[in-house]
Every structure is written in structure tokens, then in C-alpha cells.
C-alpha positions in Angstrom: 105.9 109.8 139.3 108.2 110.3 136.9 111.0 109.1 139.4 109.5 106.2 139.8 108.9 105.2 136.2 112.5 105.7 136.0 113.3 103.0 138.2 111.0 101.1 136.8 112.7 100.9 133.6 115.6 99.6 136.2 113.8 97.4 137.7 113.0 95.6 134.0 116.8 96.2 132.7 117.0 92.5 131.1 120.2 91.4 129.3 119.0 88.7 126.2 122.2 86.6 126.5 122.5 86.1 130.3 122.4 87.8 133.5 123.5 91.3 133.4 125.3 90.8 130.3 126.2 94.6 129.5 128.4 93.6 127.1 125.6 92.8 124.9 123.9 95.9 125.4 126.5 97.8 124.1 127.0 95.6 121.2 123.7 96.1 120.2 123.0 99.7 121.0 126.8 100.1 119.3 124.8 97.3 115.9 122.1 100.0 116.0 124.0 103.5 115.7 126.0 101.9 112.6 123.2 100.8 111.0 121.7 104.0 111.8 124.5 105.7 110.5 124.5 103.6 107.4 121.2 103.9 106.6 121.6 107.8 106.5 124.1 108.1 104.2 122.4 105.7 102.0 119.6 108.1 101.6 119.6 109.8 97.6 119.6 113.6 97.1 116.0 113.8 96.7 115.8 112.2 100.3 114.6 109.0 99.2 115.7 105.2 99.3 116.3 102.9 96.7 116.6 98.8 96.7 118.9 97.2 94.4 117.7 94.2 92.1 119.1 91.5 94.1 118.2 89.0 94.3 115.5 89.4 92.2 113.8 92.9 90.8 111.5 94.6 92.9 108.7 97.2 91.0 109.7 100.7 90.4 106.4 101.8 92.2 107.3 101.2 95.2 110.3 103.1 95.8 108.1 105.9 97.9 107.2 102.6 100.0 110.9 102.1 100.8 111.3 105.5 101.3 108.8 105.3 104.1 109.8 102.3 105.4 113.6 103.7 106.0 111.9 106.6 107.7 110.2 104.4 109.4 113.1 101.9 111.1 115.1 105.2 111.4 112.4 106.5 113.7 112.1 103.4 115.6 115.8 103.5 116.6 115.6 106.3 118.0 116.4 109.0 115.5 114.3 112.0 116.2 111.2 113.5 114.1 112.9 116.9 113.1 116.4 115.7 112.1 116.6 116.2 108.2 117.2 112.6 107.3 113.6 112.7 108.5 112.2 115.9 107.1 113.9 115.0 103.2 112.5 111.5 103.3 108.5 112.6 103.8 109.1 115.7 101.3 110.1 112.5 99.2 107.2 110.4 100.2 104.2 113.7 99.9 105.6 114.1 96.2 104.9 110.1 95.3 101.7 109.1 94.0 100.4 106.7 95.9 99.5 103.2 94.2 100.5 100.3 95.7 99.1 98.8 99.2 102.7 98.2 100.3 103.6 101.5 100.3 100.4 102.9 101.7 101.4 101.0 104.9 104.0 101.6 105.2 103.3 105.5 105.1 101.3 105.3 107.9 103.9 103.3 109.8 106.2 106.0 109.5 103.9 108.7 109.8 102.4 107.3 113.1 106.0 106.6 114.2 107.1 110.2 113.6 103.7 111.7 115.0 104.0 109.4 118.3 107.6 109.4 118.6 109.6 108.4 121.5 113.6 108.4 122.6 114.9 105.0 122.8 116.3 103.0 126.0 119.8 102.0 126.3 118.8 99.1 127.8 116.3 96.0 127.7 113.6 97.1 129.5 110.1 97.2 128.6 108.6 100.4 128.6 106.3 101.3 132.1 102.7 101.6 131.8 102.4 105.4 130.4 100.7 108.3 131.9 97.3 109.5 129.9 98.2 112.3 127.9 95.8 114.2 126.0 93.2 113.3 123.3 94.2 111.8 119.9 92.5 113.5 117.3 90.1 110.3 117.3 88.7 111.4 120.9 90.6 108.0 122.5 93.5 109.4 124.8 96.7 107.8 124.3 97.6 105.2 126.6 94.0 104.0 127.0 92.4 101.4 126.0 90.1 102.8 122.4 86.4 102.2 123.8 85.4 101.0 120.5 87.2 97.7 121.1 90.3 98.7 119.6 93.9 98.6 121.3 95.1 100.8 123.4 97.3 104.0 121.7 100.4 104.4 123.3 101.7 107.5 124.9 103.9 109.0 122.6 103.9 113.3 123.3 107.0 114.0 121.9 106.7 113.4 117.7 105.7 115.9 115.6 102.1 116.0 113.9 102.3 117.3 110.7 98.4 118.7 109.1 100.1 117.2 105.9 101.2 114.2 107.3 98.1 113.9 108.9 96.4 114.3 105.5 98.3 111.8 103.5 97.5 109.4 106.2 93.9 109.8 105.8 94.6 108.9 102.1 96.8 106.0 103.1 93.8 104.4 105.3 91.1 105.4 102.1 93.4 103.8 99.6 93.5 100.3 101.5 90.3 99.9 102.6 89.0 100.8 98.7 91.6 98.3 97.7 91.1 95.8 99.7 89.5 92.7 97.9 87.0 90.0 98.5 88.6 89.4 101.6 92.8 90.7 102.0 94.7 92.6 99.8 97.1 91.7 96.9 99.1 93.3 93.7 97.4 95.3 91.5 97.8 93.5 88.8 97.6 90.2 90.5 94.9 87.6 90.8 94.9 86.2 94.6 95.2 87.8 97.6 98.4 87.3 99.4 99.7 86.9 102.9 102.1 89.6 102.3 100.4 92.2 100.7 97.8 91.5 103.7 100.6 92.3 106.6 101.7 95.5 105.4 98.1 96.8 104.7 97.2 95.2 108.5 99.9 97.2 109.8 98.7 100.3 108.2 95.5 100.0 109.0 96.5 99.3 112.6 98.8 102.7 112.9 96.0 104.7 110.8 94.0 103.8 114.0 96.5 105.4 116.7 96.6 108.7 114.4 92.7 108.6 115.8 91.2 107.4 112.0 88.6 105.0 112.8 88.2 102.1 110.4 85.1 100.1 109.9 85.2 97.1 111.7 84.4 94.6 109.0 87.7 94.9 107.3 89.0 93.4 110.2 86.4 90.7 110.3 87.2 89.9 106.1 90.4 89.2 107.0 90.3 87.4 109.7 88.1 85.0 107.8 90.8 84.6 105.1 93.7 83.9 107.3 91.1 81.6 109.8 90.3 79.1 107.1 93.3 79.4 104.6 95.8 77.9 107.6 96.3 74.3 107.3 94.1 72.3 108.6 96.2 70.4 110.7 99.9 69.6 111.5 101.9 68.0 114.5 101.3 68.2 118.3 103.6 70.7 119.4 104.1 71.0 123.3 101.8 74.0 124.9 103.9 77.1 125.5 102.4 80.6 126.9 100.9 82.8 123.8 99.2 85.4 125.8 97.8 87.3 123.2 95.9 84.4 122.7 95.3 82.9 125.8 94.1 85.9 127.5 91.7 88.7 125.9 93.6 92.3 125.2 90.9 93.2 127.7 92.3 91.3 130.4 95.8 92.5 129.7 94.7 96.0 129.7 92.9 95.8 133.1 96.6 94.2 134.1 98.2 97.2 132.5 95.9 99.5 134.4 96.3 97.9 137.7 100.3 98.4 137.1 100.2 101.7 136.2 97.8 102.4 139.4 100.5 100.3 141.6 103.0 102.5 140.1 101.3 105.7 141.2 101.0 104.4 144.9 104.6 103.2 145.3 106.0 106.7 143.7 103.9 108.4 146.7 105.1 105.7 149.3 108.2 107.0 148.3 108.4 110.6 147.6 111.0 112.8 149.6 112.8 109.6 150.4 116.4 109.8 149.4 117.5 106.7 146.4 118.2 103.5 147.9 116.0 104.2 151.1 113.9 102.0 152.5 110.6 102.2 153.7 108.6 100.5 156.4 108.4 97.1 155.6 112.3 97.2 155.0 112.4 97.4 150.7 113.7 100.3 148.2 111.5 101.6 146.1 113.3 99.6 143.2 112.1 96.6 145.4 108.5 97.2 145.2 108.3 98.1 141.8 110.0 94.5 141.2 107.2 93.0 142.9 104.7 95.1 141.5 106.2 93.8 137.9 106.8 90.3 138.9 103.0 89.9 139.8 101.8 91.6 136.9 104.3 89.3 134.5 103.0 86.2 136.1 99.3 87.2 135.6 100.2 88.0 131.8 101.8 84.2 131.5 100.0 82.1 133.7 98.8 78.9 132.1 95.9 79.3 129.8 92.2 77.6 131.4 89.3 76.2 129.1 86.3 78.7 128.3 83.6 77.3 131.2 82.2 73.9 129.7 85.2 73.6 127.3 87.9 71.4 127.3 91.6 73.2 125.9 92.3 72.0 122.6 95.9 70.7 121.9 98.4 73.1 120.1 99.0 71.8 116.7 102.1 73.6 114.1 99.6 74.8 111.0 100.9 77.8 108.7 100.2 79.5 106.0 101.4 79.8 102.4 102.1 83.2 99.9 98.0 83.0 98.2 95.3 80.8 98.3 91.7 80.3 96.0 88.4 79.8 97.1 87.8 77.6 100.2 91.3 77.4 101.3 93.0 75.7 98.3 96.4 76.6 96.8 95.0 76.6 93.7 94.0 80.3 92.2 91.5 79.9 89.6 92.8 82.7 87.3 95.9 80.9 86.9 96.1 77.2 87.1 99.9 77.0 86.8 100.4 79.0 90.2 104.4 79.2 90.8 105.1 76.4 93.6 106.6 78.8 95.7 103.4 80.6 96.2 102.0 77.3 97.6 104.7 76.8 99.9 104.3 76.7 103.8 107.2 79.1 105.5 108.3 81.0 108.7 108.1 84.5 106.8 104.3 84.3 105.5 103.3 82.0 108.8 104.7 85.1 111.3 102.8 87.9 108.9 99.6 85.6 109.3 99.6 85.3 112.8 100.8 89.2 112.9 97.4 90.1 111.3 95.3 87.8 113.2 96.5 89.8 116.3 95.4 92.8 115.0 92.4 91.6 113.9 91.6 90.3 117.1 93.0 93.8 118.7 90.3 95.9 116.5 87.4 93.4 116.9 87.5 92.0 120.4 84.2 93.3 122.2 82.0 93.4 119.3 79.1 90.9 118.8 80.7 89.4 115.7 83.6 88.4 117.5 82.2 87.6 120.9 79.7 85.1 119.5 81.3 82.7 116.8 85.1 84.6 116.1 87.0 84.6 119.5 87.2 80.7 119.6 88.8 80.0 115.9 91.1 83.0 116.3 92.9 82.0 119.3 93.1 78.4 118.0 94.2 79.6 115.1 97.0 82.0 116.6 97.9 79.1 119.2 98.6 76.9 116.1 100.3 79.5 114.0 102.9 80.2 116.8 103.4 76.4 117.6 104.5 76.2 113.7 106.7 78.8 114.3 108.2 77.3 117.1 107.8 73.7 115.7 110.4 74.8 112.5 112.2 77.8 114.8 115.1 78.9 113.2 117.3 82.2 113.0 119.5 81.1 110.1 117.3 81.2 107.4 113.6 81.5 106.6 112.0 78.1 107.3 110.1 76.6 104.2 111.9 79.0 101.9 115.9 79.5 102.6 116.7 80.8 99.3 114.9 83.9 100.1 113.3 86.7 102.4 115.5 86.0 105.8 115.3 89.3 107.1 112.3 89.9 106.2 111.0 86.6 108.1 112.7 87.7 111.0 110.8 91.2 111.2 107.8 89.3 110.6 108.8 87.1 113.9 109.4 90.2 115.9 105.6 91.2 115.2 104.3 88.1 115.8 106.2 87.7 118.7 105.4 91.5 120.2 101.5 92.1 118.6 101.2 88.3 120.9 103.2 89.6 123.8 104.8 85.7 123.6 108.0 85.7 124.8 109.6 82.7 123.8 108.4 80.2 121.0 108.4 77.1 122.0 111.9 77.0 123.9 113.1 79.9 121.7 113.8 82.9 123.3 113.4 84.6 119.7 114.7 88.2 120.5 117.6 86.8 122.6 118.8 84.3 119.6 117.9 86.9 116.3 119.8 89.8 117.7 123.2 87.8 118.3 122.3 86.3 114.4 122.1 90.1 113.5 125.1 91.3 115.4 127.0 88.5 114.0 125.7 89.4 110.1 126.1 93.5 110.4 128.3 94.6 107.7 131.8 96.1 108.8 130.4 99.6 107.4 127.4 99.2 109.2 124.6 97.6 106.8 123.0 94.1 106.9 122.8 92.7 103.2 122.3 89.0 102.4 123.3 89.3 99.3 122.7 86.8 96.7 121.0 83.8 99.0 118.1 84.9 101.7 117.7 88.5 100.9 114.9 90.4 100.1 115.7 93.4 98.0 119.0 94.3 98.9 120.7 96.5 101.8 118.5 99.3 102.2 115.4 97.0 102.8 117.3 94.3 104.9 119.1 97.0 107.0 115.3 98.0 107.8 114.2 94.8 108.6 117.3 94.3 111.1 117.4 98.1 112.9 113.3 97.2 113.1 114.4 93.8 114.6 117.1 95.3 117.1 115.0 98.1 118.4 111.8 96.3 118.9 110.1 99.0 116.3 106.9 97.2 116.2 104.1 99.1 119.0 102.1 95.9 121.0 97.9 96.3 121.2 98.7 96.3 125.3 101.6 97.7 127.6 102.4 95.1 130.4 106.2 94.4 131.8 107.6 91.7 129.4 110.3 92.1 127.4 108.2 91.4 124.6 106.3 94.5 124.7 108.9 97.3 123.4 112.0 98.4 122.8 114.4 101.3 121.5 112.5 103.9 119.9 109.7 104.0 121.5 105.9 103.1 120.5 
């Protein structure tokens, strides 16, 4: 087996920027070890990360949060659990009180990324279909699907699961569910829920879940609501592109996952004791028949969407989201009538964090009677319309709506979006192939990505996070099937 799933990650070898273009493989892997590098000397002496105050000042409280999220990226390109950039940043991060939702997700990013660790690919191949290892300590065994409706947890044996980190996550996953509010999650000293705030505490939630701690389903099911009827309400006709984590239910994609994995396991028999490169009855390698056992699995994944039975398909139309909203979907929040225009403003960043959560959402409550009866309809649409805005105002160069600010930090949101929804291209945009070469073009000559007075987000710890997350495809999809969507370097 494990021959096989060797060649498999052969088979899938995909350069971004044209065929067999090793070049870029090595520029990239080469982008990733210097921004590795760089983020490891930046760490302080008490093993944590700082941001700087530019472009504008970001709160104190959250330095444990940037802490994680350092540990995080640096996990998720590929450095390993035990090395003692790792160890210094969570004896940072277990000395923190926790306090703010931000940080609390990102914790459990970087403790479910350490715990379900993985070594990274030196090329662009999606991971194959794993093999079930044992039992999470939430009784679902990673790699299968969560029989509670939830995604499927990765297999990921080879991290380390700490009974303290295991403990603070708990806390993590308490903290945000107490905190969340009528419907998301915002400041604690603010008055409306936000779109940001929401993603990070999503993403928490979502990693809490593959450490095995359940969360109920209705704080899914709140914030779908808010993100459902806070999108626009409509917006231009945008030309129908494949978003399967819309068009097909995580159910389906599973079943397509576990048919893979089962082809896998035949072809690896077919083939064992044969010498590399031999060729079987029929007249193909084994490296052929995996090809075709991917290609037909890829084509399932992205065939054309069809209307529910009795329903005709509704026409993708660009609608996003802004930073907070009041009641009923208004920009408006009633505890402060003089809300900051920015805050009203429709952009790329806060659009790919919205669709981002809507996946997950639809991850944890697909199968239960809620969702099944009167949510599955306005979620897809929604997530259909969200990704037609984003590939409506596509852009790498800036943050669409909002250029001044948050470029990398749009750009991480649009490798979520674009992984949680398995879509691999936007529109015409192949978004992976055309951020990296923005990335590789921007990386610092000493190895950091910064933007510096214009676009950034809280200087060049927090953007070299948000690019190394970008590079090495850091975020983990709900489903494993063979697009180069799905993963990347590091592992999920």
C-alpha cells in the first residue's frame, strides 16, 4: 500500500505555472524555507511573537494569539512538532490568559496542527486518500467521515499530543462557544459581531472538532443564519464555474474519497512484487492506473452541478459581505449610529472569511434535520454567490474593496475559501497558481513578507504567516479527493 500511495503523490505532481515547471517548485519550496527560517529567528526569548504597529496598532492581548498563529504556519510548512521553535512558542502560549476569540482559535489551530502533524511534499500534489488509523479521542477514527455529520479528520499519526495541550484546547473550544453572541462572535468590547472575529472562532471551532471535542450543533446553525442573510442581496450575473463544496454534498465527496482509497488498495495488490515501471495485463504501470483512478475521481468531484429533482438551478450572482452588520441585515449597528464606513464596506478579505465559515458550517451540519429541511438550499446559494464575487473582483494585487489594507490577510482568507470549497479556480482564476508567483515575487531578500505601510495587516510576523499559510496550503479541507485544491506542504 504504501508503495502505491507513493506513486500516487506522482501521479498528482502538478506544477501551478505550466506543465512540469520544476523550476517553480523549487522556487517555492526554496520561498518557504526562508520564510521559515525567518520566522524562527524572529521568535523573542520567551518564545513568543510580536507584531509591530504598522500600519495601524493592533491590542496588546493578543500577542499569545500571534504566538499561536506563528506556531501554527511554522507547523504547516513543515517544521516538526518537537523542534524547539515549537516547544518555546506553546510554553509561551500555556502561560497567556486567554481573552480574546482570536487567539482562542487560533490556539486550537496550532494545537490541532501540532497534535495531527504531517511532513510536507516537495511537490504539488494533493495528498492520497489516507489509511484509517486509530481512534481520536472523540471515538471518530481519523480519516473517516465523523458519523455525527461532521467532516472527515484527517490522518495525521505522526504529531505529538500533549495532555496539556489537549487541556488548553478544551478551554479554547469552552471559551468561544460561551463567547459567542446572538449569533457570531466579535471584540469584547465591541458592539456588532464581525466577519472576522467570526472566521477565526469558525476555524477554531472546526480544529477543536478533529482533536475529538464535540461541539453542539446549533452554534453552527447561529452562524450560518448570520452570514446567510447578512450577504447582499443581490449583485451581477457572474458566469457558472464548478464550486464543488457547494454543488455536491461533503457526503457525496466522501463516498468519492472512499471509493479512491478502495481503488487504491486494489491497484497496490494488482501490483505487488512487480518491479517499478512494469506493466501489468492490460499493458499500463501502476503509475497508469492510479492516473486513471484519479482522473475519474477528479471528474466526479467537478462535473457540472444538476437542479435538486423539481428545481430549476438558480443563476450565480457576485454578493459579499462587509466587516459587521445590525439587525436584519443592515449596515447599520444600533449601538453606534456613526459606524466607521470601512466597516460597511464590501471586500475580498471579509467575502473569502464568509464563504470560509459557511463551509464549515455546512461541514458540521450537513445530515441533521435542521439543515436537510430548510438550510442546505440558502447555503449553497449563498456559497455559489459568495465565490462568484470573489471571482467577479479577483485580484492578487491588493484586497478588493479595501486596497489600503489587509492583503495578506485576504489572500489567506482566499486560500480557505478556495480549499474548505475544494474549488479550484474562481471564475478563470487559477488562485493558487497566480497568489504564489504574487508571493514569490513580494518575499523579502531576508526571507519575510511585509507590506509595509500600504496593504498590510500588522506587520511581518503576521504577514509572513499569512504567506508560508498561503504557500503550503496550511488550511485542512472537510473531504480528501485528488484536486490540487485539497492540500499541501505540511500536511493536514
Amino acid at each position: 500500500m504504501a508503495g502505491a500511495l507513493a506513486v500516487l503523490v506522482l501521479v498528482f505532481s502538478r506544477a501551478p505555472l505550466g506543465a512540469d515547471d520544476a523550476a517553480f517548485v523549487k522556487r517555492k519550496n526554496e520561498a518557504i524555507d526562508k520564510g521559515v527560517a525567518w520566522l524562527k529567528h524572529a521568535q523573542l526569548p520567551d518564545g513568543s511573537y510580536d507584531y509591530t504597529d504598522r500600519p495601524f496598532t493592533m491590542l496588546p492581548h493578543m500577542k499569545h494569539g500571534c504566538t499561536a498563529l506563528a506556531a501554527f504556519a511554522l507547523l504547516k510548512a513543515g517544521v516538526t512538532p518537537t523542534d524547539p521553535v515549537i516547544d518555546r512558542a506553546f510554553a509561551s502560549i500555556h502561560k497567556q490568559k486567554l481573552e480574546h476569540v482570536y487567539s482562542a482559535g487560533c490556539i486550537l489551530l496550532a494545537i490541532e496542527a501540532r497534535a495531527n502533524w504531517e511532513p510536507p511534499r516537495q511537490d504539488e500534489a494533493p495528498a492520497p486518500p489516507p489509511t484509517p488509523p486509530p481512534p481520536t479521542p472523540g471515538g471518530t477514527r481519523q480519516g473517516e467521515a465523523n458519523p455525527k455529520g461532521g467532516p472527515s479528520v484527517p490522518q495525521t499519526p505522526k504529531g505529538v499530543r500533549d495532555p496539556k495541550d489537549l487541556d488548553l484546547a478544551k478551554k479554547c473550544v469552552d471559551f468561544l462557544i460561551a463567547n459567542q453572541a446572538t449569533n457570531v462572535w466579535r471584540y469584547p468590547y465591541g458592539k456588532s459581531e464581525d466577519t472576522s472575529a467570526a472566521q477565526y472562532a469558525l476555524l477554531g471551532l472546526d480544529a477543536g472538532e478533529r482533536l475529538g471535542l464535540p461541539v453542539a450543533k446549533d452554534v453552527y446553525k447561529k452562524a450560518q443564519e448570520y452570514f446567510v442573510s447578512n450577504q447582499e442581496s443581490d449583485g451581477p450575473e457572474v458566469s457558472p464555474f464548478i464550486v464543488p463544496g457547494a454543488d455536491r454534498s461533503y457526503a457525496e465527496l466522501r463516498k468519492v474519497e472512499k471509493e479512491l482509497r478502495e481503488k487504491i488498495k486494489k491497484i497496490d495488490a494488482s501490483f505487488k512484487g512487480k518491479k517499478p515501471g512494469e506493466l501489468n495485463a492490460d499493458g499500463h504501470t501502476e503509475e497508469d492506473e492510479l492516473r486513471a483512478a484519479a482522473e475519474a475521481a477528479g471528474k466526479t468531484v467537478c462535473k457540472p452541478r444538476e437542479p435538486d429533482k423539481g428545481k430549476t438551478l438558480t443563476k450565480m450572482r457576485a454578493r459579499g459581505w462587509c466587516y459587521a452588520y445590525g439587525p436584519k441585515g443592515t449596515t447599520s449597528d444600533p449601538m453606534d449610529q456613526d459606524m466607521a464606513p470601512w466597516k460597511k464596506t464590501i471586500s475580498g478579505s471579509l467575502t473569502a472569511s464568509a464563504v470560509a465559515c459557511l463551509f464549515i458550517c455546512k461541514a458540521h451540519l450537513e445530515g441533521t434535520p435542521d439543515y436537510e429541511k430548510g438550510l442546505k438550499e440558502p447555503i449553497d446559494t449563498a456559497l455559489r454567490d459568495g465565490a462568484a464575487w470573489l471571482a467577479q473582483n479577483f485580484t492578487v494585487s491588493e484586497n478588493p474593496g479595501r486596497p489600503v489594507f489587509h492583503h495578506y490577510y485576504y489572500m489567506y482568507g482566499l486560500e480557505r475559501a478556495g480549499i474548505l470549497g475544494l474549488i479550484p479556480r474562481f471564475g478563470e482564476h487559477d488562485w493558487y497558481e497566480e497568489g504564489s508567483q504574487m508571493f514569490l515575487d513580494q518575499q523579502d531578500l531576508g526571507g519575510c513578507w511585509e507590506k509595509r505601510e500600504v496593504g498590510g495587516t500588522g506587520g511581518p510576523v503576521l504577514d509572513t504567516c499569512f504567506a508560508l499559510l498561503f504557500l503550503a496550503r496550511g488550511t485542512t479541507p472537510p473531504v480528501r479527493v485528488p484536486t490540487v485544491t485539497t492540500t499541501g506542504g505540511g500536511g493536514q
